[in-house]
N, C-alpha and C positions, 0 to 999 in steps of 0.2 A: 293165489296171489302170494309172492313170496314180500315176508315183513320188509317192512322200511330200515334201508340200510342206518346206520349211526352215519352222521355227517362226518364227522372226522375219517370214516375209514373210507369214504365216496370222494374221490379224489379231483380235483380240476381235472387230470389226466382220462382217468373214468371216463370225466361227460364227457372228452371232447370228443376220444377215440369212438366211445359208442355212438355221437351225432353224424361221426365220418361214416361207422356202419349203417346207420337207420338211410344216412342221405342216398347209399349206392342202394340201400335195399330198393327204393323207390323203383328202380330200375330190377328189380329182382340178381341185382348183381352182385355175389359175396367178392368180399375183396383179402387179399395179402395184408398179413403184418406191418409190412412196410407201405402198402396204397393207405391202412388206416394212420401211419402216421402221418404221411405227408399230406393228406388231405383233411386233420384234424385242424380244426379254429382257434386252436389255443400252441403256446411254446413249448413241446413239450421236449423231456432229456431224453437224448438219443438211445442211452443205452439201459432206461431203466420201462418203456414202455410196454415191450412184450410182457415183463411181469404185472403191467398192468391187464394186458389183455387173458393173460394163463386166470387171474383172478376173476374177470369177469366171465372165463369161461365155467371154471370152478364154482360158481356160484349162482351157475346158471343162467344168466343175463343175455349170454351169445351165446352162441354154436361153433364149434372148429370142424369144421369139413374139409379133411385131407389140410392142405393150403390156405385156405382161406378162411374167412370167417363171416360170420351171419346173424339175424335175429331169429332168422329160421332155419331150422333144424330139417331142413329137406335137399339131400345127394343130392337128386335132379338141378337143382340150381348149381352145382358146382359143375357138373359133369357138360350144362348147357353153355358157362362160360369157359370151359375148355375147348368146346367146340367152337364157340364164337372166337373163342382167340385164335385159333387155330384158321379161321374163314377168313377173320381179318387179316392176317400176315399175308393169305394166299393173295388177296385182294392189292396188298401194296402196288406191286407189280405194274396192274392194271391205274393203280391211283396215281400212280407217279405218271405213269405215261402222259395220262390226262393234266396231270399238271404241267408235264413239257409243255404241252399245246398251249394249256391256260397261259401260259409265263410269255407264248410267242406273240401273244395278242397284244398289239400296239397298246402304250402307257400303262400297262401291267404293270407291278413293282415290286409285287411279292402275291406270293401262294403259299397257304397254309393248309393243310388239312385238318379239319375240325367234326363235331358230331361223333357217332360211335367208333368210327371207322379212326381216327384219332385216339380215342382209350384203347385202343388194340380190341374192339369186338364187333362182330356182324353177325348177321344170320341172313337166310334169304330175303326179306324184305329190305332192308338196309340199302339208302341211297351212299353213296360216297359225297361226302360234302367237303365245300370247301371255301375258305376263309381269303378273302381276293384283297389286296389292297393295288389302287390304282394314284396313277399322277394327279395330282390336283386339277380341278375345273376338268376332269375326263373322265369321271367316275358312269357316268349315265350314260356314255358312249360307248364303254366297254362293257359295263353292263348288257346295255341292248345288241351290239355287235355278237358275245357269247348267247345272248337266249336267245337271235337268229340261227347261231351255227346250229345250234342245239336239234333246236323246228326243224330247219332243212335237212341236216345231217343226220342225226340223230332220231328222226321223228319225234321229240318234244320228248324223249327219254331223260328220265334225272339219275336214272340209276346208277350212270358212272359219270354223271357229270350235273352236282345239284350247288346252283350258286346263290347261297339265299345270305351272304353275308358279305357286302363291299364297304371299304373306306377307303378316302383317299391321305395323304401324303399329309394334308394339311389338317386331316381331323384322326389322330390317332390315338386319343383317350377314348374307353370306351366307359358311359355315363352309368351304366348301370349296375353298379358297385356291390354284389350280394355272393352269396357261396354258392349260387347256379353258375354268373359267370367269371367267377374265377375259379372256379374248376377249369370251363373252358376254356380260359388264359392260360392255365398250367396244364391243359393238354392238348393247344394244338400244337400240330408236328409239320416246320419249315421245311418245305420243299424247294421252293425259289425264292429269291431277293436276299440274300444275309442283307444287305446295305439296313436295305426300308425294316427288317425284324427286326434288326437289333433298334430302332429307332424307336417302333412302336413297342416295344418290351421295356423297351426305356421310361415312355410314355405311360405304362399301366403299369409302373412298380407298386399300386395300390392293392392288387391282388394279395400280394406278402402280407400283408394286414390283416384280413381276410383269410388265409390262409399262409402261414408262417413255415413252415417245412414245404411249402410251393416251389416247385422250380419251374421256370421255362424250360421249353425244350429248346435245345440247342444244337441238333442234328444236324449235320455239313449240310449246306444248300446252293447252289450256284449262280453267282451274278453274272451268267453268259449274254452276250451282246448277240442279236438277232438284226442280220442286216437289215432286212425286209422289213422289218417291225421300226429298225430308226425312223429308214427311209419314208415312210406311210408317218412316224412323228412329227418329223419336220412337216410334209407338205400339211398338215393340219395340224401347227403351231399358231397359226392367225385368230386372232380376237373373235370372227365369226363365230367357231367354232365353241367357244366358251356359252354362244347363245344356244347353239345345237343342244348343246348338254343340259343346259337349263330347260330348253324344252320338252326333250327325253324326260327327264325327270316330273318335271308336270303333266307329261301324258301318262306317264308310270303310276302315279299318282290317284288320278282318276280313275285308272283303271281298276288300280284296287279299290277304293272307294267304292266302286258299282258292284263290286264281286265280293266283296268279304263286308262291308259297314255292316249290314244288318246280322251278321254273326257274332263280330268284335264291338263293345262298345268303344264310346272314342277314345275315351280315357285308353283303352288299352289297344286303341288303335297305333294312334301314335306314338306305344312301343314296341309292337309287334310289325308294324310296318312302317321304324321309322325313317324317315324320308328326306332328305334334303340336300344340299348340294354336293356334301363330301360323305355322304352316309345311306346306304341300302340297305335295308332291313327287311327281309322278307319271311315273316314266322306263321303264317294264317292259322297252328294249333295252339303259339301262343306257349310255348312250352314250358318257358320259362316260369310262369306264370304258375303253371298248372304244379312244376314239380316243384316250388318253393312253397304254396300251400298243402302239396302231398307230408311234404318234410313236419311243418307243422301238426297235421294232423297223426302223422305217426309220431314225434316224438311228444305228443299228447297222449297219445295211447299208449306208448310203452312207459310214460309215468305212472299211469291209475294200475296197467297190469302190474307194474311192479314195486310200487312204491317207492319213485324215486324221482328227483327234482333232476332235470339235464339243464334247466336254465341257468 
C-alpha cells in the first residue's frame, strides 16, 4: 500500500481526473489525456492538467499505456480499445444508414446515436443504439411502428437497429441527473433533426454541472423533409389518434410488467422502464444502476489500496 499522500500535495485536480479514470475503468476502457479532462467532475485549467496526470503517473497511482491511461497496468486493454475504435468507425457507415430510415419514419424529429457505438467503440457483441426523439402525443406510435419493422424485416434483430430510448418534443429534460447520464448527454453523436437537438441540448444544459469540460456533440445533421413521411402526418394529425398512442403505451406497459417485474423491483422499475406519454425507456439490465454502484465501489477500493480520499 503506498503511504497516504499529504493533503496539500493531492489536488482537487487529482481526484477528479482519476474519478474520470476509475469511471471508464468500469468498462475496462483506458482513456486519452484529453477524454480524462473532459470527462472529469470538477473545472479544471486547461493547460496545467497533463501535469497533473505525468504526477499521478509517477507516483504510481495510474498507468500510461502508449495513449492512454488506466488504474490497470495491462497492454491488452489498450490494444482492445484500439481495436474497438477502429470496429466502431467501420460500423458508422452502417449506423447512418439506419438512421436515414429511422429519420424517414413519420413524427421522427431527431436521431442520435448513443451507447458504445456513440464513444467511438464496439466489439462483435455490440448492438448499435439509438437515441429517437419524436413529435409530441406520437411517441408510442413510432415506437411500435419501428419495433414492427424491426419483427418483420429484420427478424427481431437489434444488432443494427436497437431503439431502447424515446422522447418526445414536449419532454426533453432528461430527470436523471448523475455522471452515468451525462456522459451519455455528452456523447451522443446527431445524425438527424439539428432543429429538435439543438432544443433538447438546450433543455439538459445540467449535464455541464455534472461535467464542466462536457461538450455536446455537434456533428452536421440534416433537417431533410420526406414527402411520404408529411403526407402519412397529416392524415394522422386528428385527435383520435393521440388515444392510439396512449393505448400503445399502456399496452407497452403491461407488457413489460409481466416479463421483467419479478427481476427489477419497482423502485427501479420505473427507472429502467420508464414510461409515459412523452417518454420510453427501455433498460431491462438496468445499467445505469449497475455502473454508478461499480464506480462507488472501486473508488472505495482504490482509497484503502492507496491511501487516499477521492471524495
Amino acid at each position: 500500500m503506498i503511504a497516504a499522500r499529504q493533503i496539500d500535495h493531492f489536488t482537487e485536480t487529482d481526484r477528479s481526473l482519476l474519478r474520470a479514470i476509475i469511471y471508464f475503468d468500469i468498462f475496462n476502457y483506458p482513456i486519452t489525456a484529453e477524454e480524462a479532462f473532459t470527462f472529469s467532475a470538477s473545472s479544471l485549467n486547461a493547460f496545467t492538467y497533463q501535469h497533473s496526470l505525468d504526477k499521478l503517473v509517477a507516483e504510481g497511482l495510474i498507468f500510461q499505456i502508449g495513449n492512454f491511461y488506466s488504474i490497470q497496468n495491462d497492454l491488452q486493454l489498450a490494444n482492445e480499445r484500439i481495436k474497438g475504435n477502429a470496429l466502431a468507425e467501420k460500423k458508422m457507415e452502417t449506423a447512418r444508414k439506419y438512421s436515414r430510415l429511422v429519420a424517414s419514419f413519420p413524427f421522427v424529429r431527431a436521431v442520435m446515436l448513443s451507447g458504445s457505438i456513440s464513444k467511438g467503440f464496439m466489439n462483435e457483441e455490440s448492438d448499435i443504439d439509438y437515441f429517437i426523439i419524436t413529435e409530441a402525443k406520437r411517441l408510442w406510435i413510432v415506437r411500435t411502428a419501428l419495433a414492427v419493422f424491426r419483427r418483420l424485416l429484420l427478424f427481431n434483430s437489434h444488432k443494427n437497429l436497437c431503439t431502447n430510448y424515446f422522447i418526445d418534443t414536449a419532454n426533453l429534460v432528461i430527470p436523471d441527473q448523475n455522471i452515468f447520464t451525462a456522459t451519455e448527454m455528452c456523447t451522443l453523436r446527431p445524425t438527424y433533426g439539428g432543429d429538435a437537438i439543438e432544443k433538447f441540448q438546450a433543455a439538459n444544459q445540467w449535464a455541464h454541472t455534472i461535467l464542466p469540460q462536457g461538450k455536446f456533440n455537434h456533428e452536421a445533421t440534416t433537417n431533410k423533409k420526406y414527402v411520404i413521411k408529411g403526407l402519412i402526418e397529416f392524415l394522422f394529425s386528428f385527435r383520435a389518434v393521440d388515444n392510439l398512442n396512449q393505448w400503445l403505451m399502456n399496452k407497452s406497459i403491461l407488457f413489460w410488467k409481466r416479463k421483467y417485474a419479478h427481476v427489477v423491483n419497482t423502485p427501479d422499475f420505473e427507472i429502467a422502464f420508464r414510461s409515459k406519454e412523452g417518454v420510453s425507456k427501455s433498460h431491462p439490465r438496468f445499467f445505469q444502476k449497475r455502473a454508478l454502484s461499480q464506480l462507488e465501489q472501486k473508488v472505495r477500493a482504490f482509497e484503502v489500496v492507496h491511501g487516499v480520499s477521492l471524495s
